[in-house]
Each structure stands twice: as C-alpha cells, then as structure tokens.
VEXDREN-2710 file (C-alpha; in Angstrom, 1 decimal):
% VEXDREN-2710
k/r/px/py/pz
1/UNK/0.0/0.0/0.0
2/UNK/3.0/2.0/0.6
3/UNK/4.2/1.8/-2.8
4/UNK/1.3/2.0/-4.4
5/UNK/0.8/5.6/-2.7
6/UNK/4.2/6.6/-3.8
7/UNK/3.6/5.9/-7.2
8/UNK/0.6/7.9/-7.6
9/UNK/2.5/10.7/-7.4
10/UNK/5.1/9.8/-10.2
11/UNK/4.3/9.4/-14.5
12/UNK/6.1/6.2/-15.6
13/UNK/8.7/7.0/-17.7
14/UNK/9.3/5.2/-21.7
15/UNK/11.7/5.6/-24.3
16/UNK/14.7/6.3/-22.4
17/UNK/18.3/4.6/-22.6
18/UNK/19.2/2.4/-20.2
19/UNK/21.9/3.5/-17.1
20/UNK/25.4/2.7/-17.8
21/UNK/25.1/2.2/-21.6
22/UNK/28.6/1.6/-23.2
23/UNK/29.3/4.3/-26.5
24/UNK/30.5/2.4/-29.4
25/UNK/31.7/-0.7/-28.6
26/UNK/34.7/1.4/-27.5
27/UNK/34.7/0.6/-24.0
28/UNK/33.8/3.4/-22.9
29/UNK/30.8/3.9/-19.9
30/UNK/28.4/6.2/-19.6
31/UNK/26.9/6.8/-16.0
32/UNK/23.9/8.8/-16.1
33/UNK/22.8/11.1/-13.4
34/UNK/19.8/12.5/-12.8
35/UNK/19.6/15.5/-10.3
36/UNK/17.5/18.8/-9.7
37/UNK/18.3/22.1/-11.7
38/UNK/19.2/24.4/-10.0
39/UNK/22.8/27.4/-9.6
40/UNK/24.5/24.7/-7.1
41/UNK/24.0/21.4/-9.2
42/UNK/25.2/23.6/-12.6
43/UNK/28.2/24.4/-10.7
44/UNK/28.7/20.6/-10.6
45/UNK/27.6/20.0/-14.0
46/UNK/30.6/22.7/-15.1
47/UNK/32.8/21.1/-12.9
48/UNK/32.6/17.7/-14.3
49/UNK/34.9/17.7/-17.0
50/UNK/37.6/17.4/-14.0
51/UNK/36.1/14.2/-13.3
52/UNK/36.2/12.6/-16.5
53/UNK/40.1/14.1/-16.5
54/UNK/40.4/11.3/-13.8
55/UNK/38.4/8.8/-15.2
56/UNK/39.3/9.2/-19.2
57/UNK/37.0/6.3/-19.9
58/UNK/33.7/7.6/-18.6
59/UNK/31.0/9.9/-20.1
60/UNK/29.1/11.4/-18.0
61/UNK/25.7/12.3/-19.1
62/UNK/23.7/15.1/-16.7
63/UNK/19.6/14.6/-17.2
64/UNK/19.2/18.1/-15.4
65/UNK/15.6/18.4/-14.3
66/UNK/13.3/20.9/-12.3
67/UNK/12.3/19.8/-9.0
68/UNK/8.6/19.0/-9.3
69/UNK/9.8/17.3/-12.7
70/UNK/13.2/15.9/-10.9
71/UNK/11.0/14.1/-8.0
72/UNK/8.2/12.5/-10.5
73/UNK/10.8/10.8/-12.9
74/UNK/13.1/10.0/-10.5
75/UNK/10.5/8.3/-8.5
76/UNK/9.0/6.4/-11.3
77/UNK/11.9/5.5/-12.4
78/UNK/13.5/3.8/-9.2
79/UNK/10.4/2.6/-7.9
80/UNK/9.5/0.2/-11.0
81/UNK/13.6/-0.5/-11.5
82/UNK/13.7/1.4/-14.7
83/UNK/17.6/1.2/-14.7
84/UNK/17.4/4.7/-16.5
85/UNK/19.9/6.4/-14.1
86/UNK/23.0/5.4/-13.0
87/UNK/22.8/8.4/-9.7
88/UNK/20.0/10.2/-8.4
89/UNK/19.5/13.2/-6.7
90/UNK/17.1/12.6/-3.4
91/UNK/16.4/14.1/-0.7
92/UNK/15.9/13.2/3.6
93/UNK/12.3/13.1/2.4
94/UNK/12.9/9.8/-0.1
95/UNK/16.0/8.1/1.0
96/UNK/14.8/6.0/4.2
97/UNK/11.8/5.0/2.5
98/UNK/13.6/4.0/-0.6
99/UNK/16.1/2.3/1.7
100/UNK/13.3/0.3/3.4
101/UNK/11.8/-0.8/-0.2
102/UNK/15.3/-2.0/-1.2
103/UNK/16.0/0.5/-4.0
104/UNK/18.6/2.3/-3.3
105/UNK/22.2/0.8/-3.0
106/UNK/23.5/0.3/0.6
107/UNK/26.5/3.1/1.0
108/UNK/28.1/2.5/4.2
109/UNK/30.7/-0.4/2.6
110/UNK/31.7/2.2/0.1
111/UNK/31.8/5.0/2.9
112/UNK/34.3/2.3/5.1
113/UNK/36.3/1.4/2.3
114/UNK/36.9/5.0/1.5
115/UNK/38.4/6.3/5.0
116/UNK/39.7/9.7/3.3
117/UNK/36.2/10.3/2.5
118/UNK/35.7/11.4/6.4
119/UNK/31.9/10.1/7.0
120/UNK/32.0/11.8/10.0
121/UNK/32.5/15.0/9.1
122/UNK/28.7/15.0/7.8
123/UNK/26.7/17.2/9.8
124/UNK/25.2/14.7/12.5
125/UNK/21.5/15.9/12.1
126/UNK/22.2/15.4/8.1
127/UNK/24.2/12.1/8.3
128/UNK/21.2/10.5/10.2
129/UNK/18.5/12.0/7.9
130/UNK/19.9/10.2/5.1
131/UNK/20.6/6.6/7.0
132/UNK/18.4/3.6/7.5
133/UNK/19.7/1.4/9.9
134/UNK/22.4/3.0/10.9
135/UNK/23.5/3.2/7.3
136/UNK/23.9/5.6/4.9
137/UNK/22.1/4.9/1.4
138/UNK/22.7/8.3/-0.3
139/UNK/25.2/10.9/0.9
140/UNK/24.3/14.9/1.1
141/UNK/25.6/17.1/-1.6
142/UNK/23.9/20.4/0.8
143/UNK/21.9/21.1/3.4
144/UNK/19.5/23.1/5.0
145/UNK/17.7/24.1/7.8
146/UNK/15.8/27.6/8.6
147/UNK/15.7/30.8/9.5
148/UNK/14.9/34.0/9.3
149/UNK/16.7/36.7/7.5
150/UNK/16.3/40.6/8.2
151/UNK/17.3/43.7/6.7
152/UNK/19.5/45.1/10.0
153/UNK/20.3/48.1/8.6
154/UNK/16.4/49.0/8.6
155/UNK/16.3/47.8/12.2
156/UNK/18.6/49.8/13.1
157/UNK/17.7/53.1/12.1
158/UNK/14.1/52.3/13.2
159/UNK/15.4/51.9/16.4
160/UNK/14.5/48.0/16.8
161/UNK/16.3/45.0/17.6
162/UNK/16.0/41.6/16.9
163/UNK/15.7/39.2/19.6
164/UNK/18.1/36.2/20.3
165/UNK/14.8/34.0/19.9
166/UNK/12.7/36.1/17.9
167/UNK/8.6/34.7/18.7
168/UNK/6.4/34.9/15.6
169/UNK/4.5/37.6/17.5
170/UNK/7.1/40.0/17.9
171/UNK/7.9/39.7/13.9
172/UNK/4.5/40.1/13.0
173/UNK/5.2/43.4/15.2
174/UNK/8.4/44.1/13.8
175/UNK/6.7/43.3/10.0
176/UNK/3.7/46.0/10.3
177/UNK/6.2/48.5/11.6
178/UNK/8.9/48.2/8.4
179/UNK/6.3/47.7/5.7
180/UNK/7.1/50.4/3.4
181/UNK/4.9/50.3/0.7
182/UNK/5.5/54.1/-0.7
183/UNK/8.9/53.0/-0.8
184/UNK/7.8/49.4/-2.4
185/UNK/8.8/47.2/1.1
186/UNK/6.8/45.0/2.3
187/UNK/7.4/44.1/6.1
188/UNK/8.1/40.0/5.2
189/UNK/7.7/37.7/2.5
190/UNK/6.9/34.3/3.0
191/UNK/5.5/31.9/0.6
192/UNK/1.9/31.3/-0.2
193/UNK/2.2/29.7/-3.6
194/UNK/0.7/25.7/-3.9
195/UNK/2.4/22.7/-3.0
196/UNK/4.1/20.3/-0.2
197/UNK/7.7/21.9/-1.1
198/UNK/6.6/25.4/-1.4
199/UNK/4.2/26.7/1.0
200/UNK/3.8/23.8/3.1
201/UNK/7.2/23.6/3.8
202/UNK/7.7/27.3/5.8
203/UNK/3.9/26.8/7.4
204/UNK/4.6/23.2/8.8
205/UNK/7.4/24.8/11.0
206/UNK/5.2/27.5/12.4
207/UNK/2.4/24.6/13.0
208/UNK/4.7/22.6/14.8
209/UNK/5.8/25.4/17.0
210/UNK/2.0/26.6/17.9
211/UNK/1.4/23.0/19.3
212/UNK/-0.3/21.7/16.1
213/UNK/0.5/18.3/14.3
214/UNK/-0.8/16.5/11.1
215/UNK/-1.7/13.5/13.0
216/UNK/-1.8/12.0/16.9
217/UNK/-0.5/9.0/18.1
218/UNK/-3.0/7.1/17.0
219/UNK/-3.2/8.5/13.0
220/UNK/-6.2/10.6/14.0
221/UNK/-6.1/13.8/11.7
222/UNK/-5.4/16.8/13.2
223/UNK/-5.7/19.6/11.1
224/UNK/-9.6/20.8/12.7
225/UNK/-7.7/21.2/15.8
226/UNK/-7.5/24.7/17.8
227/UNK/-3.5/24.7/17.3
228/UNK/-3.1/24.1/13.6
229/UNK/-6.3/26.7/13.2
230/UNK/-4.3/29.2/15.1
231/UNK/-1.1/28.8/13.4
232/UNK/-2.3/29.0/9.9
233/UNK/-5.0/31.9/10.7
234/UNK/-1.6/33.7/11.8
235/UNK/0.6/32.8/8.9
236/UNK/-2.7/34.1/6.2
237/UNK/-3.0/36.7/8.3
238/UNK/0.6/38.0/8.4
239/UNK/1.0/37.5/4.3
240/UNK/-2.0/39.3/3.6
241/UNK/-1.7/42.1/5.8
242/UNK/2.0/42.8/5.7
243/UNK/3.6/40.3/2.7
244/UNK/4.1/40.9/-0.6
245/UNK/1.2/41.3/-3.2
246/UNK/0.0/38.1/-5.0
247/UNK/1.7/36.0/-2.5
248/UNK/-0.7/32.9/-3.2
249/UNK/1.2/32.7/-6.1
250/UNK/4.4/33.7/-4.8
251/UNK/6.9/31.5/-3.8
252/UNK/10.7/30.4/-3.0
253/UNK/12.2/32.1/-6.0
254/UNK/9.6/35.2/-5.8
255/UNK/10.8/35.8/-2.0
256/UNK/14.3/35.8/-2.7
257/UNK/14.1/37.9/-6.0
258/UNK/12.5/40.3/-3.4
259/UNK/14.5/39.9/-0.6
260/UNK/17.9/40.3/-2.5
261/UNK/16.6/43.7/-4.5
262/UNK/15.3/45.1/-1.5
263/UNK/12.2/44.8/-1.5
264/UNK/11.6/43.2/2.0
265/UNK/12.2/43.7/5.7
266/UNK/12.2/40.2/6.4
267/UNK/12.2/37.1/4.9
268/UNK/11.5/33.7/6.9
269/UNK/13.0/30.7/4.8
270/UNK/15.8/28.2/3.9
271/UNK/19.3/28.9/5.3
272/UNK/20.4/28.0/1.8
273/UNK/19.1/31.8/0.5
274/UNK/22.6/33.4/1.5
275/UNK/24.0/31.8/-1.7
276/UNK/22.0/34.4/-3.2
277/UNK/21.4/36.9/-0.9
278/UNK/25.0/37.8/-0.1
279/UNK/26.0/37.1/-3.7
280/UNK/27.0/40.6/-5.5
281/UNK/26.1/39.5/-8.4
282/UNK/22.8/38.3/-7.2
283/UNK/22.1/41.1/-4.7
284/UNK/21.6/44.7/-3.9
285/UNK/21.9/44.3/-0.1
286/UNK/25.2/42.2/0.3
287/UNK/26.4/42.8/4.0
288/UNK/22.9/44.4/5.2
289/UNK/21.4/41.3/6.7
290/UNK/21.1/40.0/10.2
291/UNK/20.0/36.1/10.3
292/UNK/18.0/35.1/13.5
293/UNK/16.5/31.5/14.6
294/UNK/13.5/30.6/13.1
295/UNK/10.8/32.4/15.7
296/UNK/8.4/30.3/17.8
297/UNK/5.8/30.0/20.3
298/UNK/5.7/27.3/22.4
299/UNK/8.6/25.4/21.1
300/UNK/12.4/25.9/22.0
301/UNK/13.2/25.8/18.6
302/UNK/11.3/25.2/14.8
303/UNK/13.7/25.2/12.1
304/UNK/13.2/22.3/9.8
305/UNK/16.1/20.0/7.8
306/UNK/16.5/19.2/4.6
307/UNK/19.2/18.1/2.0
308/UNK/19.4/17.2/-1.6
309/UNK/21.9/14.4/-1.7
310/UNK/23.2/11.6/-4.3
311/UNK/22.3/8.2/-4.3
312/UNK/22.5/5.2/-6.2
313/UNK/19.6/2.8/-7.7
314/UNK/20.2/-0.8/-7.2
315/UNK/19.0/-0.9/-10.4
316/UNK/22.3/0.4/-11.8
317/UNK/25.1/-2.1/-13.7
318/UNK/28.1/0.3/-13.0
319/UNK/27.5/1.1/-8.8
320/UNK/31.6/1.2/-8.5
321/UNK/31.8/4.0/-11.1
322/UNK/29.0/5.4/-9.3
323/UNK/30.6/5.7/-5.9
324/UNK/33.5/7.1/-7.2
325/UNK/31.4/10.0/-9.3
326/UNK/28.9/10.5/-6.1
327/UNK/32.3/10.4/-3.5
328/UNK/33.9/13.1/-5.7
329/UNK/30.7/15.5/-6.2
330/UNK/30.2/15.1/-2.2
331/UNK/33.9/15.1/-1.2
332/UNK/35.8/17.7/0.9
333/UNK/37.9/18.4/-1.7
334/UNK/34.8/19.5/-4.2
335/UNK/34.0/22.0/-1.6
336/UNK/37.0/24.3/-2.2
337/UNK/37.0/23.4/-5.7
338/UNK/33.9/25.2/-6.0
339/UNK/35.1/28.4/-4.0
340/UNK/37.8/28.6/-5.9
341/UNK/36.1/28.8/-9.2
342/UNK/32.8/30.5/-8.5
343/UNK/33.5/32.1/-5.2
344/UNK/32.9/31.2/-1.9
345/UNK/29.0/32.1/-1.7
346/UNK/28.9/29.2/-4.4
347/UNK/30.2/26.9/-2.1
348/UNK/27.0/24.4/-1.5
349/UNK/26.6/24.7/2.6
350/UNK/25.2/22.7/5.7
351/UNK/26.9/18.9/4.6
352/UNK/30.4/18.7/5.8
353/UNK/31.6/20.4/9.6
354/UNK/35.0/21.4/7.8
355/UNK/33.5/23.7/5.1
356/UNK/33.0/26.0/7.8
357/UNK/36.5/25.7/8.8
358/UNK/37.8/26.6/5.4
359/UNK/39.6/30.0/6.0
360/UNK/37.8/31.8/2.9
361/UNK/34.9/30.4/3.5
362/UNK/34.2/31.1/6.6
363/UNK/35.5/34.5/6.1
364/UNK/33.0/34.9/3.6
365/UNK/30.0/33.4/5.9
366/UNK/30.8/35.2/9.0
367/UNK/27.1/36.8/9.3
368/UNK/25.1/33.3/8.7
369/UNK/27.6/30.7/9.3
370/UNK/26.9/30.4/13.2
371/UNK/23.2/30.7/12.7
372/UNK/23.4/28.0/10.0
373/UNK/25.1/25.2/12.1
374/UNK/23.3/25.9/15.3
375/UNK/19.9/25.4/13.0
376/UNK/20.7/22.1/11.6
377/UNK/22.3/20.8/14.9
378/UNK/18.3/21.8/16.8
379/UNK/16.4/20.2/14.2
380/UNK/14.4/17.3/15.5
381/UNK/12.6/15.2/13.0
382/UNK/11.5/12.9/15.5
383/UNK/9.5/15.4/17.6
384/UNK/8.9/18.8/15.4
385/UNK/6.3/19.5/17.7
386/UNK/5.0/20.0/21.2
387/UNK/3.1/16.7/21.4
388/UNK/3.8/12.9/20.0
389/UNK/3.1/12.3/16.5
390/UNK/3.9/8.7/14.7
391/UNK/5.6/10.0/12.0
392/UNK/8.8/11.9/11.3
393/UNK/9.8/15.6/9.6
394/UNK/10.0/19.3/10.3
395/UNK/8.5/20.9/7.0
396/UNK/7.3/17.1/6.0
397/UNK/5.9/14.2/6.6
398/UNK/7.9/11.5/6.2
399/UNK/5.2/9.3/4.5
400/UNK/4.9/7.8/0.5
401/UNK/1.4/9.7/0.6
402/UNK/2.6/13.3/1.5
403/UNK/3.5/14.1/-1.9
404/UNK/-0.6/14.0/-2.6
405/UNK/-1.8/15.0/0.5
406/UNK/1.2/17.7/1.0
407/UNK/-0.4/18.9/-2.4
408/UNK/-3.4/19.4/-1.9
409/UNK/-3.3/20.9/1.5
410/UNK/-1.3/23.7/0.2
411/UNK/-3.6/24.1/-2.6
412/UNK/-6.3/24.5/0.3
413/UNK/-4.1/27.0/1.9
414/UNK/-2.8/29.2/-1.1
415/UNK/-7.2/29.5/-1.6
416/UNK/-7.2/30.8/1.6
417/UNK/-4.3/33.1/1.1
418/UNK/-5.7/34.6/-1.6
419/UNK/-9.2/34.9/0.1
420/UNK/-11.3/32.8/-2.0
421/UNK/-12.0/30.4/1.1
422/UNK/-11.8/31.1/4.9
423/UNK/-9.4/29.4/6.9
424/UNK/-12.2/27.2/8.6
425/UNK/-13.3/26.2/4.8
426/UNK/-9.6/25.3/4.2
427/UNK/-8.5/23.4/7.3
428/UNK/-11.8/21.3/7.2
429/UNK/-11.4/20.0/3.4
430/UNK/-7.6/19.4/5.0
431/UNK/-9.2/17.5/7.3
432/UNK/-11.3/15.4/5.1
433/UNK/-7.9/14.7/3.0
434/UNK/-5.8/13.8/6.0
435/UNK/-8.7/11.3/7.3
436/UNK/-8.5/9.1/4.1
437/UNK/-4.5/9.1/4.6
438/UNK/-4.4/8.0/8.2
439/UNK/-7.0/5.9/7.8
440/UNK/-4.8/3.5/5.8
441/UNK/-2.6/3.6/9.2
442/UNK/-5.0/2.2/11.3
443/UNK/-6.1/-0.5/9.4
END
C-alpha cells in the first residue's frame, strides 16, 4: 500500500536509454545522473569535466531536471527498477523509505572502504536523515535548515532589535512597523504559492511550534484542531496584511528575487538563501542582513532539515563507477573546488563540519555561518512538535502519501491566502484529505 501511494504521485517513464550504456563498442561507460536544476547542481555540472580528466573512460551524461519534474521521474523510475539512471539526486524526504523498499544501493561499505572520505565530518542531524539502519544509502551534496533573514540596517535606524529567539509575535510586530509600501517594502515575505515543497514547507514549521501536528498518536487527523487553526489563521494573516502582493502565487524564488533587491524587511525561509542573498552578483543588499533563529511559540526551537543528496539505484550495472562520481561530487575536496572557481557564496553549505573551517569560507559566511550550524544541529525530526506524533519531519511528513496530501493541502491553503476560502473552509477540506491518509494507518 505504501508503494502504491508513492507511485501515484510519479508518471512512468518510456523511451529512455538504459543506465550505464557503453558508447560504441569502444569501452567506454556512460553513467547517467539524474539531479535537480538548480545554480548549485550547474556548478557541478561545469565542474565535471575534472572528473572525466580522472576517469578518461567515462562519459558522464547530466539529465538536469526541475524539481517537481526531478522528484516525479526520479521516482518512477526507481520505484519500478527502470535502470534509467545510473545516480540520483534525493532528498531526507525519499532516502529512508527508498532504503526500506530495497531501492537504493546500501553506501556504508563504500563509505568504510573509502576512509579519506571522512563520513563523520557529515553534519550529524544530516548524516542521520539520510541513514536507514544506521546506514547511509545516499550521501548529502547540501543542506538546509531555517531561518529568518532581516534587513538590520532597517532595524537599526528604526530603532529595533532583533531578539536572540525572535517569537512569531514579535515579527509580525516588527513586520507592520517596516512595511514600506511608498517606498515598495513589504514588512516579510513568505511563501503562499501551492504545493508540499513550497508553501507547506515554511507553514509546517510555524504549526509545529503553535502545538499543532498532522496527526496523533494514533493517526487521527489533526488539522480541525485549535492549534493548527491558530497557526495557519496567523501565517494568512501576516502574508496578507503585511507580505508581498500576489503571495498565493508567490513562492521560493519570488521571495528571494524580493528579498535580495530590496524589496523586503524580512524574509522567513531556507538557510540556503545566503548563496543568493550575499552574492554581489545576485544582490543589492550584500552585507545588510542579520540572520536570527526561526521564531516560535511554544517550542524551543522550529527550524526544519532538509538536503538534496546523491544516491545510487540498485537498479544500476556500473555502482563502482557510481561511488566514485557521487564520492567526488560530495567530497571535501569539491568543496574548495567550487570556492575557488565561482566564489565562496557558491560553495553548496550545511553537509560537511569542515566547510566552515575553510579559512575563505568562513570568512566569507561570518554573518550566517553560526546561525546555519546551530539550526541544523536543533532540528528534531522525531518530535517537530509539542506533542507525539507517529511520524517523522519538520516541513514534512515522512510518509509515500505526503507528496498527494502535501499537495493538496497547500492548494487549500494558497485558496485561503488569496481569500477565495476562509481558513475554517480550508482546514476542514484538510481535514477530510488527511482522514483518508491515516486511515490506511489504522487498518
């Protein structure tokens, strides 16, 4: 049943050459790897030829993919053994599910034979997130947790301060007091467009730390209940009074095109927005930005974890080649290869402990480094909220059906954003989807 719900979210893929073909006859391989487009994993894709320098007989061949794309094919692919890609790009969401149905190649002996590798510099909140049974079945390429980014030059000279452990009161507060719409600033931007990756993933953090949860113990839904009404009555409420205009349709990339042109006091998101926001040629407010926990309410902390990493289908006849493509693209040495030739705000963050003990690097991250690390170290999959759930994830829910249910609940809630249904009208057709899921549970 599992399965069956994971592959209703996925469109079965034909026509495509199978993983590892050989060119020619002229013993050559070609590995195929399929990952998410996006500035980090076109770095790689540039860096590559370095690669094949040390491995002269191999062709690599980049199936470069958007994310909503990425996750379908990839999906459809592993789950029915389609043998159409040599390495994948996953996430913590995937891997220990995948690992469970046996479709993802077991790492660790790789990892042990490979001691120069250094498994534990991984980030130990990140190392775990991608392990199943104490193993590791793919290995993280970056990481993420979140927080909140604000414009502390505009604090400053309206005479406010950010708080150690900023609440989501006292930024709603600090929001309606910087909005600036003469000056075309809005007080915070957060994202209200559709879907279990966009919206759902910054709102699942503030419902965890108002005391809500999907489900109980017992896979009763949950999202009727007076916590989860609060929490998302506050978020619609704070994007609508004091967000940025059209933000049901706004999301991830709209916030940090904002953000990083100015156009926003405050911005509440993934820790991985510094690559852009303090990139010169990305930003007009390089060096202006303050980065605080993400806020709460009755939790100590709320910052969720996520990480696109590389893995390797069982499906695939050349795994050895494999490891040694997905050990080089996730190595320590990669890291300064990529500072070096894009710059150090390139450098993809929140994997490896000693990227933030590269002298340039951390020179260059003074201002969100610390906030980074101390956010991925807090998150707690196992209990993102005040009370037990049975399932695990910050900004997800580490189930086959979440891609669906994830879906449509954000559809319910970019509605309500937008003002075409109430909250109550949103949260109760929630409801009715989340019943059907746990359902399945309790049977």
């Amino acid at each position: 049943m599992r399965t069956a719900a994971l592959l209703t979210a996925t469109t079965l893929l034909a026509g495509c050459a199978g993983a590892g073909d050989l060119g020619g006859g002229d013993g050559r391989t070609r590995l195929t790897v399929a990952i998410v487009s996006n500035p980090q994993m076109q770095d790689a894709i540039a860096l590559s030829p370095r690669f094949e320098e040390e491995f002269p007989d191999v062709d690599l061949e980049f199936v470069s993919l958007a994310e909503n794309e990425a996750r379908a094919k990839i999906t459809a692919s592993v789950a029915t053994g389609g043998g159409e890609y040599d390495v994948v790009m996953v996430s913590n969401y995937e891997t220990k599910m995948w690992a469970e149905n046996g479709w993802l190649t077991n790492l660790q002996p790789s990892i042990d034979a490979s001691p120069e590798y250094d498994h534990d510099d991984f980030i130990p909140t990140v190392r775990e997130s991608l392990s199943y049974q104490d193993d590791m079945y793919s290995v993280p390429f970056y990481g993420e947790s979140s927080f909140l980014a604000y414009r502390a030059d505009l604090f400053e000279e309206a005479g406010l301060e950010m708080p150690a452990n900023p609440t989501w009161q006292e930024i709603a507060e600090f929001a309606e007091i910087l909005k600036a719409p003469e000056e075309g600033r809005v007080g915070i931007c957060l994202r209200g467009l559709a879907g279990w990756g966009e919206n759902l993933a910054p709102l699942n953090s503030v419902i965890n730390t108002f005391g809500g949860r999907w489900f109980d113990e017992e896979w009763n839904a949950q999202l009727t209940s007076p916590e989860v009404r609060e929490a998302v009555q506050f978020y619609v409420d704070l994007v609508r009074e004091h967000g940025q205009p059209g933000a049901a349709t706004s999301g991830y990339s709209d916030c940090i095109t904002r953000y990083s042109q100015g156009q926003a006091a405050m911005w509440y998101d993934a820790s991985a927005m510094v690559a852009s926001v303090e990139n010169p040629d990305d930003s007009v407010v390089v060096g202006e930005s303050g980065y605080a926990p993400a806020p709460v309410v009755d939790t100590d902390t709320s910052g969720w974890l996520f990480t696109w990493a590389l893995a390797i289908p069982e499906t695939s006849e050349n795994k050895d080649l494999a490891w040694e493509f997905v050990s080089w693209m996730t190595d320590k040495d990669y890291q300064r290869m990529v500072g070096e030739e894009f710059g150090w705000p390139r450098v993809p963050p929140g994997a490896r402990e000693s990227t933030y003990e590269i002298p340039e690097y951390a020179a260059e991250a003074q201002a969100y480094a610390e906030p980074t690390l101390d956010a991925l170290a807090s998150a707690d999959e196992r209990n993102p909220s005040v009370s037990p759930v049975p399932y695990e994830g910050v900004q997800f829910l580490r189930i086959p059906e979440f891609q669906d249910l994830g879906t449509r609940v954000g559809q319910q809630i970019s509605a309500a954003i937008a003002g075409s249904v109430t909250v109550d009208e949103a949260l109760e057709q929630s409801q009715r989807y989340a019943e059907t899921v746990g359902q399945t549970y309790q049977n």
